[in-house]
N, C-alpha and C positions, 0 to 999 in steps of 0.2 A: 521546584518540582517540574517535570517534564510531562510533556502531552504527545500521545501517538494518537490520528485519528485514522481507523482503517475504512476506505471509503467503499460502500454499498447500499443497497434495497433492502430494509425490513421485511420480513416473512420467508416464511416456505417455498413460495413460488419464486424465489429469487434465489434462495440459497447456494444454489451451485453454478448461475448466470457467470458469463463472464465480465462484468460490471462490477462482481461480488468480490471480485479477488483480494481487496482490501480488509475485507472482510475475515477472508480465508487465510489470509497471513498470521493476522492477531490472532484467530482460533488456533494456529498451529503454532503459535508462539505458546500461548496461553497450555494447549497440549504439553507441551517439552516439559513445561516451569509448574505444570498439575496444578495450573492457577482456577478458581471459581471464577464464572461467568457474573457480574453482579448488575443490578438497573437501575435507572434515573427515568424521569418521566420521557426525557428527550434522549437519549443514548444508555446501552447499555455498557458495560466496562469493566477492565482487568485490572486490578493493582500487584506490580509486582516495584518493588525497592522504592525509590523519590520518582515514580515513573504512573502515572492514569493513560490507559490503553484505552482509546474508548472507538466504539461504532456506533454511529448515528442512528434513529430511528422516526426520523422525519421525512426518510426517503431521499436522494440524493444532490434535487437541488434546492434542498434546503438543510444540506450538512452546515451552513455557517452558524444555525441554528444553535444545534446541540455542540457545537465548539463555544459558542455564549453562553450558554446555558452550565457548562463546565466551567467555562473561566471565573461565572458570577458567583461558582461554590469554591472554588479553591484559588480565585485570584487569581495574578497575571502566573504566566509559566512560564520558564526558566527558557526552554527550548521548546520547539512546535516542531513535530515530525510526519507529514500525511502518506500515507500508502495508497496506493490510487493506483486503477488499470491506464491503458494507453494504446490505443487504439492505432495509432501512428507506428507501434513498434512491433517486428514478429514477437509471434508469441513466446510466453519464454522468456523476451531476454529484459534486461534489467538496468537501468539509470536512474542516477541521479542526480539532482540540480536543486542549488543551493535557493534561488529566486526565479524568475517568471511572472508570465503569466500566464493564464487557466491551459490556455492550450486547446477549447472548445470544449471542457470534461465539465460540465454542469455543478458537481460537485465540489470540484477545484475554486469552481470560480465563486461558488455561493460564499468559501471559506476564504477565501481575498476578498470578498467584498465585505470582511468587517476587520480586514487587515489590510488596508490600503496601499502599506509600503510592500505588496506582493514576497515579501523575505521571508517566507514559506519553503525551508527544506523538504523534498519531495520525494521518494522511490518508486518510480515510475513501472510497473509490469506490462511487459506488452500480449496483449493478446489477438493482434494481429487484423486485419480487413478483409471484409468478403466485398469479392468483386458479386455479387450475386445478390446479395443481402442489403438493406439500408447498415446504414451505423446503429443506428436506433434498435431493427431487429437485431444485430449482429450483438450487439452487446449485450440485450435479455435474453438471450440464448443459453442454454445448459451447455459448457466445455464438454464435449464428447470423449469416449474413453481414450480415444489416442493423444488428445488434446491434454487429459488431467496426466496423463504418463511423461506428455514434455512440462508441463508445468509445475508437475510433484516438488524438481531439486528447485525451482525457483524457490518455493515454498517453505524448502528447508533454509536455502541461502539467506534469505529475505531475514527467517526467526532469529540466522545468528548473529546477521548484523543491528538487528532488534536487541537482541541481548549485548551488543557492543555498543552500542548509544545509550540505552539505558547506567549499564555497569560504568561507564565512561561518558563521552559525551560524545557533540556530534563532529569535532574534529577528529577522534578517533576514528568513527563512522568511515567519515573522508576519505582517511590515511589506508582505510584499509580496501575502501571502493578503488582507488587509485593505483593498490597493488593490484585487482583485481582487473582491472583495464589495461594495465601491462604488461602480464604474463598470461599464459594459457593456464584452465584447469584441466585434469580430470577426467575426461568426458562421462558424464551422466546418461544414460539410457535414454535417448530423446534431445538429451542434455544440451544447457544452457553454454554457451560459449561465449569467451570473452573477445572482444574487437580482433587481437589480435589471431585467435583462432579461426573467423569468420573471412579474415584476408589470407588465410591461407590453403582455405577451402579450393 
């Protein structure tokens, strides 16, 4: 069995924060596949094929939490996949790394600290740094409307390569990040661009 943990805040007041984007992926995964929202004491969660979709609700540094609390019901997991913001990268745009560590993301790190060997696969979204702002405020902050218009195709991208790790695995995943870092797409309305489109800016 597989594990997707989408990293966010419990409640209403957090809902649309950009902290929540982990959050916001699995829902719009969950949207595509008309999957039901279902709950556990510590995280609620999607099942879609050999795959538990879950988001925490312990708050987010204490995601290592409700990643325990899954494993002790269905055992070890085949593969572990975390979606997480990233404050480090403009907004938008999209990586991923196979291990690390936390990277200062509180919730990252609660979930390596009951996975010691850090081999935590990760798809990092960025939502970018305010010169103006702490980190602190800047990450429970509501995305503003200009802001969800660049991070919409993120949203979409993010679901399909959720549905390729899932249906597949996570070298697939890889193989298809990998094309996706070497050619340009598309350009999306606000839209996300790959490396190579960004050097020729």
């Amino acid at each position: 069995m597989k594990l997707v943990i989408g990293l966010g805040n419990i409640g209403k007041e957090y809902e649309n924060t950009r902290h929540n984007v982990g959050f916001m992926c699995l829902d719009r995964f969950a949207e595509k596949h008309g999957l039901k929202e279902e709950s556990s004491r510590k995280y609620s969660f999607y099942r879609f094929r050999d795959c538990l979709l879950i988001k925490p609700k312990t708050f987010m540094n204490l995601s290592g939490e409700a990643y325990l609390s899954a494993q002790s019901k269905y055992c070890e997991f085949e593969q572990i996949l975390v979606v997480m913001d990233d404050i480090e990268l403009p907004l938008g745009q999209i990586r991923i790394r196979t291990t690390g560590g936390d990277g200062g993301h509180n919730g990252l790190k609660s979930i390596l600290s009951k996975i010691p060997s850090g081999d935590v696969p990760r798809i990092r979204i960025g939502i970018g740094r305010s010169l103006e702002k702490t980190a602190r405020d800047h990450v429970l902050e509501n995305f503003d409307s200009d802001e969800l218009k660049i991070i919409e195709p993120t949203l979409e991208l993010t679901a399909k390569w959720l549905d390729l790790y899932i249906r597949f695995d996570l070298s697939n995943l890889l193989d298809e990040y990998s094309k996706f870092m070497k050619k340009p797409i598309p350009p999306a309305e606000g839209g996300i661009k790959s490396p190579k489109e960004e050097n020729d800016d």
